[in-house]
C-alpha positions in Angstrom: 16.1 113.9 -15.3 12.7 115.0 -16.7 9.6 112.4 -17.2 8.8 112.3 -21.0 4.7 112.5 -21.3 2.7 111.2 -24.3 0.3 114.3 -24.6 -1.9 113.4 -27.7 -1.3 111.6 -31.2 -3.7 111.1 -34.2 -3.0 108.9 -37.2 -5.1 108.4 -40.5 -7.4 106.0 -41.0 -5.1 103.2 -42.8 -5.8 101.6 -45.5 -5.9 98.4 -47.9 -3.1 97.8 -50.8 -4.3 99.5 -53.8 -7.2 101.0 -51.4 -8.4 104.4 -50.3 -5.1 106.3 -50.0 -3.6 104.5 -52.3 -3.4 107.6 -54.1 -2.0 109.8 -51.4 1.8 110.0 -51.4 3.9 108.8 -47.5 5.0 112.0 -47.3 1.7 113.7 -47.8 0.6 111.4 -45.3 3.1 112.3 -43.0 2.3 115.7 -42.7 -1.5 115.3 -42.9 -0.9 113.9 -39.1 1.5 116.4 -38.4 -1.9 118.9 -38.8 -4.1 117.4 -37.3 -1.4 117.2 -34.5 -1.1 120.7 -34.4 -4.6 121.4 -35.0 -5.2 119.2 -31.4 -2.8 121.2 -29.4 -3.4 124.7 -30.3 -1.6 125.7 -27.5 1.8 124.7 -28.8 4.6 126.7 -30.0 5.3 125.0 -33.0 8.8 127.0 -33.5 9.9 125.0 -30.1 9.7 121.7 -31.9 12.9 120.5 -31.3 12.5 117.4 -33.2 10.3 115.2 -35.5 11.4 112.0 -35.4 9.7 109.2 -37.9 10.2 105.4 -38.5 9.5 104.2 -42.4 10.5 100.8 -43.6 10.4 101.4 -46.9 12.5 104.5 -47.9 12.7 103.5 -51.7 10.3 105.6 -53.5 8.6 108.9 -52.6 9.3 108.2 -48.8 13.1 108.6 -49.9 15.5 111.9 -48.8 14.3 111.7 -44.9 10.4 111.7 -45.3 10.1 113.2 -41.8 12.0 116.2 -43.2 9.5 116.6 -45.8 6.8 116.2 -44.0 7.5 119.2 -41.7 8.3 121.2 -44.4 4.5 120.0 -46.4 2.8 120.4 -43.3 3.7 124.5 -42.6 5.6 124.4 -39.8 8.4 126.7 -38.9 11.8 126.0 -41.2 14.0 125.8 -38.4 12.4 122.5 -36.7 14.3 119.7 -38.0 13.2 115.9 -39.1 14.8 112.7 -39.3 13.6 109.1 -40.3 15.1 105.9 -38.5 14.2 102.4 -39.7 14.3 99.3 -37.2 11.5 98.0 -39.9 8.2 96.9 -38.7 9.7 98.3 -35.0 10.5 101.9 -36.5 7.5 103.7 -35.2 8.2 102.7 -32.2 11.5 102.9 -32.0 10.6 107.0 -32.8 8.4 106.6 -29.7 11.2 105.7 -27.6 14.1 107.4 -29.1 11.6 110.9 -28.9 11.3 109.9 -25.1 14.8 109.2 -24.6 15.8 112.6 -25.6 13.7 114.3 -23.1 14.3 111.9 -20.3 18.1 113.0 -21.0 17.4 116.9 -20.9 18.4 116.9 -25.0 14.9 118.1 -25.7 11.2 119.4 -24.4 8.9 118.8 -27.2 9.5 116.3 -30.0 6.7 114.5 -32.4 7.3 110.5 -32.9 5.3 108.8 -35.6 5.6 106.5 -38.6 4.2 106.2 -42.1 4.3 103.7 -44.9 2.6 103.5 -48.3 2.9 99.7 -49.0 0.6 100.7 -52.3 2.8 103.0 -53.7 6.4 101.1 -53.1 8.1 101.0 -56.3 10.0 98.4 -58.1 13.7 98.5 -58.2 16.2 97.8 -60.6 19.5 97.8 -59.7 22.9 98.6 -61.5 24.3 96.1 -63.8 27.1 94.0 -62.1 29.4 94.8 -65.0 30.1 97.0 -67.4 28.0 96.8 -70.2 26.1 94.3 -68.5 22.7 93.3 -70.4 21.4 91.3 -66.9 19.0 92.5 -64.6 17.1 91.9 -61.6 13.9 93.8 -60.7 12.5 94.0 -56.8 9.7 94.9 -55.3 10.2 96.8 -52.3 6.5 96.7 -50.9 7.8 93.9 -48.4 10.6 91.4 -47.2 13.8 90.6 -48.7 16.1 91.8 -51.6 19.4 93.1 -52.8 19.9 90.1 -51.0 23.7 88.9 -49.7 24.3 85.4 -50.5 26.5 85.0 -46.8 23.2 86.1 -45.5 21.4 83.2 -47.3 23.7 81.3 -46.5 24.1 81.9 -42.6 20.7 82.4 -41.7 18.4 81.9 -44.5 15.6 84.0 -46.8 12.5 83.2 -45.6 9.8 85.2 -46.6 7.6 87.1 -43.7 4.4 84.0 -43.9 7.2 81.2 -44.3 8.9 82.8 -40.8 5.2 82.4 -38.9 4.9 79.2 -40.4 8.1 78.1 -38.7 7.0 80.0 -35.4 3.4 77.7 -35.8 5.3 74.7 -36.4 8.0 75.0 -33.6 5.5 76.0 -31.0 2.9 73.8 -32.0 -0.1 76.6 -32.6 -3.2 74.9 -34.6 -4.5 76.4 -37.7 -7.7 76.6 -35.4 -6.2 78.6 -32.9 -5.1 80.7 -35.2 -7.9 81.3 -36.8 -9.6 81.9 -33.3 -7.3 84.8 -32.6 -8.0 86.1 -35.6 -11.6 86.3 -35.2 -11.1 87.9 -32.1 -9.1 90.7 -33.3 -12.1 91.3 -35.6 -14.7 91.5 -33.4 -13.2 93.5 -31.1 -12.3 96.3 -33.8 -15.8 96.2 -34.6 -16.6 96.7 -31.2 -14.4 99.8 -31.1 -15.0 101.2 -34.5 -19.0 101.1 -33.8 -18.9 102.6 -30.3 -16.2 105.3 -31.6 -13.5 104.5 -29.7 -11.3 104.7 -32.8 -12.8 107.5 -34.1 -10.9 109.6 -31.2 -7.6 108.2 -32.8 -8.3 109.5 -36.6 -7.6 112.4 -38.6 -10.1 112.0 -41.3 -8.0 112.6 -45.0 -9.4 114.0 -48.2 -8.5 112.0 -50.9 -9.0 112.5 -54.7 -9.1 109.2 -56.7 -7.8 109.2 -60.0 -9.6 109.5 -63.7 -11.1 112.6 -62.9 -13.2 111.1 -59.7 -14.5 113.7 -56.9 -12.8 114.0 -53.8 -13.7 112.2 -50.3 -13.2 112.0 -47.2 -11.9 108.6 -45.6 -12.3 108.6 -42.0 -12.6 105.0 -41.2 -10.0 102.1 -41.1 -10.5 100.4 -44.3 -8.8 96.4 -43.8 -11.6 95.1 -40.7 -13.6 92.9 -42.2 -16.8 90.9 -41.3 -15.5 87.0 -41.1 -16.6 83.7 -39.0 -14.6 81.0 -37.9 -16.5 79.0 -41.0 -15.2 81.8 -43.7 -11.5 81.8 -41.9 -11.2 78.2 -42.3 -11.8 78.2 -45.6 -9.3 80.4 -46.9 -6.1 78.7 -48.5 -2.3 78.8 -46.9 0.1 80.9 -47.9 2.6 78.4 -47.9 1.7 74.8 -49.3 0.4 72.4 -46.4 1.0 75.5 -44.1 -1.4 77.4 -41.8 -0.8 81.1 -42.6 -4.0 82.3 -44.5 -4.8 85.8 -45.5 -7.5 85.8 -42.7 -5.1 85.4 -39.7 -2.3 87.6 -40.9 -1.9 91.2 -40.6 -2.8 93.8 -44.0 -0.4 95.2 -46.6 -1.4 98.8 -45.9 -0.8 102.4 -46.5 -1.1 104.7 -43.4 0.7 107.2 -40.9 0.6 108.2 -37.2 2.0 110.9 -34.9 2.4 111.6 -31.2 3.6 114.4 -29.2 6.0 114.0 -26.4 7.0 116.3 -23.8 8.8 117.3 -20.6 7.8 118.4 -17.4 8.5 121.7 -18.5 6.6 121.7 -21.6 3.9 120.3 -20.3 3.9 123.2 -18.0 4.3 126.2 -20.5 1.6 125.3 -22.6 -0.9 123.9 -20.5 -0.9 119.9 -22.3 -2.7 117.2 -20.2 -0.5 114.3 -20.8 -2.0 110.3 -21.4 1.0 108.7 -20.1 4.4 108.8 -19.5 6.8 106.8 -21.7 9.1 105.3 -19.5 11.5 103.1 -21.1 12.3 100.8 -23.8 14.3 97.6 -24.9 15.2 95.5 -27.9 16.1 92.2 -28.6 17.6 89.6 -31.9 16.1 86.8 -32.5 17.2 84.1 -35.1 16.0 85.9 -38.5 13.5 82.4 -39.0 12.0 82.9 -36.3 11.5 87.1 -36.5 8.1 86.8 -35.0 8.6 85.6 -31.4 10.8 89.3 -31.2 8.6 90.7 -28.4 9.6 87.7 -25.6 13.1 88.3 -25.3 12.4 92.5 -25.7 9.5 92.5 -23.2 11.0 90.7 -20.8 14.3 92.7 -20.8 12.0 95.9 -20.7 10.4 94.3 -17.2 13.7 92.9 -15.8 15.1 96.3 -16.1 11.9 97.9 -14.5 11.4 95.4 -11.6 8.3 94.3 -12.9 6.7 91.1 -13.9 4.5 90.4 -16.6 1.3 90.2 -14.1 2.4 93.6 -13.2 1.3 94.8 -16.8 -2.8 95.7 -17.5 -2.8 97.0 -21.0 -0.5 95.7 -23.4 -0.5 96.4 -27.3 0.8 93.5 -29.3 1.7 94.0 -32.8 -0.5 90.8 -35.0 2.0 90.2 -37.8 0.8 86.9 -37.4 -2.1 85.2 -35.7 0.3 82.5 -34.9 3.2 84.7 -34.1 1.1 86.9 -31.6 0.1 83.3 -29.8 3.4 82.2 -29.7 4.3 85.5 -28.2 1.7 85.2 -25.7 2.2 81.7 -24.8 5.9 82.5 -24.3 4.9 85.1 -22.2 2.6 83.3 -20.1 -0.6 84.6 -21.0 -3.6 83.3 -22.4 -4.7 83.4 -25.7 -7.4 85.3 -25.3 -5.9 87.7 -23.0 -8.6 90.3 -22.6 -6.3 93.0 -21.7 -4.3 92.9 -25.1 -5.2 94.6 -27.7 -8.6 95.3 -26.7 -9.5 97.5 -29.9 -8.4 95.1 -31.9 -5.0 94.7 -33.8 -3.2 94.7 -37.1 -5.1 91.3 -38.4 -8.2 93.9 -38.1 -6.7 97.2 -38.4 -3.7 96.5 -40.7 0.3 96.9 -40.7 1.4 100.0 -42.5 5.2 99.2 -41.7 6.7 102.2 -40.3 3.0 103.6 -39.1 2.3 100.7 -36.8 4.5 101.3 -33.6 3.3 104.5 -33.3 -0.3 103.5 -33.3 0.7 101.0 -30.6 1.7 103.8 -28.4 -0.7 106.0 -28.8 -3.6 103.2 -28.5 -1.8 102.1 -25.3 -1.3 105.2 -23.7 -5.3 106.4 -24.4 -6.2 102.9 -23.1 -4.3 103.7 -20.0 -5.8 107.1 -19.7 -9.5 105.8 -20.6 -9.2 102.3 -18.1 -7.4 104.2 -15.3 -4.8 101.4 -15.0 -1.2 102.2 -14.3 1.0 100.0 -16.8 0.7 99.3 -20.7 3.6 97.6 -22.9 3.6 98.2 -26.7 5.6 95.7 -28.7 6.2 94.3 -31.6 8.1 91.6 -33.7 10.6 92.9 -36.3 12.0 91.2 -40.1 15.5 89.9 -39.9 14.4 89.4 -36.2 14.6 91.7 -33.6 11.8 92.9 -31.1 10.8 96.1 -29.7 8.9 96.8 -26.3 8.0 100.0 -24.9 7.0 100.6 -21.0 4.0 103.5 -20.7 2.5 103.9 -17.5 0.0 106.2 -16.0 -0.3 110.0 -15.0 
């Protein structure tokens, strides 16, 4: 059975709802990082591709009729390499991370690119059929995020709770304080500060021309547009999402628009065209949770990930922890025994600070962990994530 190696990735710079690539379509998105993928690995026989694999959550607008498709096609390369999209929601980067290793790890395949992408902007509104014929009724959803086309035995068994009333129910059951969450949230943005300044980012990002509407000139983004400068003070300020809630705009993740890529490869591969690999991706696992509760996803994934390895969490040094929620993250690392300020996850920072672009976000995971691992010289990292309708994700990378 061949090792599967993460050899390189690169993602855009993501941006906020209605931001800087607001204007640039998921699919153009898609194959902007399947250049500057190629453009990385010069190296590469592109015609060997065997597969492009991509998570998207969305799939309702112009990311419809298998964006991954598309995006090979927009990006140049050969016809004959195929695409295909796979959605496990907020977990469908990743998931392309682990399905792309699994395939080589099985002998299926030698080179296949994982990655994501998600225009949360540019989601459209649905409207669907009438119910009968001649029908003057009509509904109208907005797909940017959460539930609808919604089953009423769904309601019914499990409930609709929107994404900030399922971290509400996470903060109240585990008894995390507005103050810690704020806290965690701070954290996340000082430490992409911290990484953005010294350029450790940078290294990550594909910089994208974009061309603004009206007639505007073009520019070049290059920089992840949701970090902002805050304080505890500011944080504490801000109102709850829900009413007598803790969930604030200020410790919950973006509504962004961004894409990612990574290139995965065997032994062989690796070989032939002369690829330093970052890490190897070793193995994955998923989990349910109660739909309510979505957010605490990563405890019962990551520890099926280590039971199956052998290894216990204080065998992990890097580990890349998806921030849907500040109080969802704490709950996951309460749960999994770690502190809250747990210097070795996310060290650069995560989605409070850097944004959720749905179907992007697992793959940035990865590829942060496995340059972390590379840069730190540490052997083990675990990417992982919480997913709607509630599920977790965790992936095992560990060093060269």
């Amino acid at each position: 059975m061949s090792e599967a190696f993460l050899v390189s990735g690169v993602r855009t710079p993501f941006g906020r709802y209605g931001g800087a690539l607001a204007d640039v379509r998921p699919d153009d998105m898609a194959a902007h990082v399947l250049t500057g993928l190629m453009g990385r690995n010069p190296t590469v026989d592109w015609s060997a591709i065997d597969d492009v694999v991509f998570g998207c959550a969305n799939q309702a607008g112009e990311d419809n009729r298998n964006v991954a498709r598309m995006a090979v096609l927009l990006a140049g390369m050969p016809v004959d390499v195929p695409g295909v999209t796979l959605n496990r929601l907020c977990g469908s980067g990743l998931d392309a991370v682990a399905f792309a290793a699994r395939s080589i790890r099985s002998g299926d395949a030698d080179l296949v690119i994982a990655g994501g992408v998600e225009s949360m902007t540019r989601a459209p509104f649905v409207l669907p059929k009438a119910e009968t014929a001649w029908g003057r009724t009509s509904s109208m959803y907005d797909t940017t995020i959460g539930w609808r086309f919604v089953n009423p035995r769904m309601e019914q068994r499990y409930g609709i709770e929107s994404m900030p009333e399922t971290a509400q129910i996470v903060a109240q059951e585990n008894g995390i304080a507005r103050e810690d969450q704020d806290a965690f949230a701070l954290r996340s943005q000082q430490r992409a500060a911290e990484a953005i300044a010294s350029g450790r980012l940078a290294r990550e990002i594909a910089p994208i021309e974009v061309a603004r509407r009206r007639g505007a000139e073009r520019q070049t983004v290059a920089v992840d547009e949701h970090p902002r400068e805050t304080s505890l003070e500011a944080l504490a300020k801000l109102r709850p999402i829900t009413p007598d809630g803790s969930i604030t705009a200020g410790n919950s993740s973006g509504v962004n628009d961004g894409a990612a890529a990574v290139l995965i490869a065997s032994e062989r591969a690796v070989a032939a065209y002369g690829l330093t690999p970052l890490a190897r991706v070793t193995s994955a696992a998923h989990a349910g949770v109660p739909p309510r509760v979505m957010g605490i996803g990563p405890v019962p994934a990551t520890r099926k990930l280590l039971g199956r390895a052998k290894l216990s969490i204080g065998d992990i040094d890097l580990i890349e922890l998806n921030e849907a929620f500040a109080a969802q993250a704490l709950a996951v690392l309460r749960g999994l025994g770690l502190p809250d300020d747990a210097a070795h996850v996310n060290p650069n920072g995560g989605a409070i600070a850097l944004g959720h672009p749905l179907g992007a976000s697992g793959a940035r995971l990865a590829l942060t962990a496995a340059m972390e691992l590379a840069d730190q010289k540490v052997r083990r990292a675990v990417a992982t994530m919480c997913i709607g309708v509630g599920q977790g994700v965790a992936v095992l990378l560990e060093a060269v």
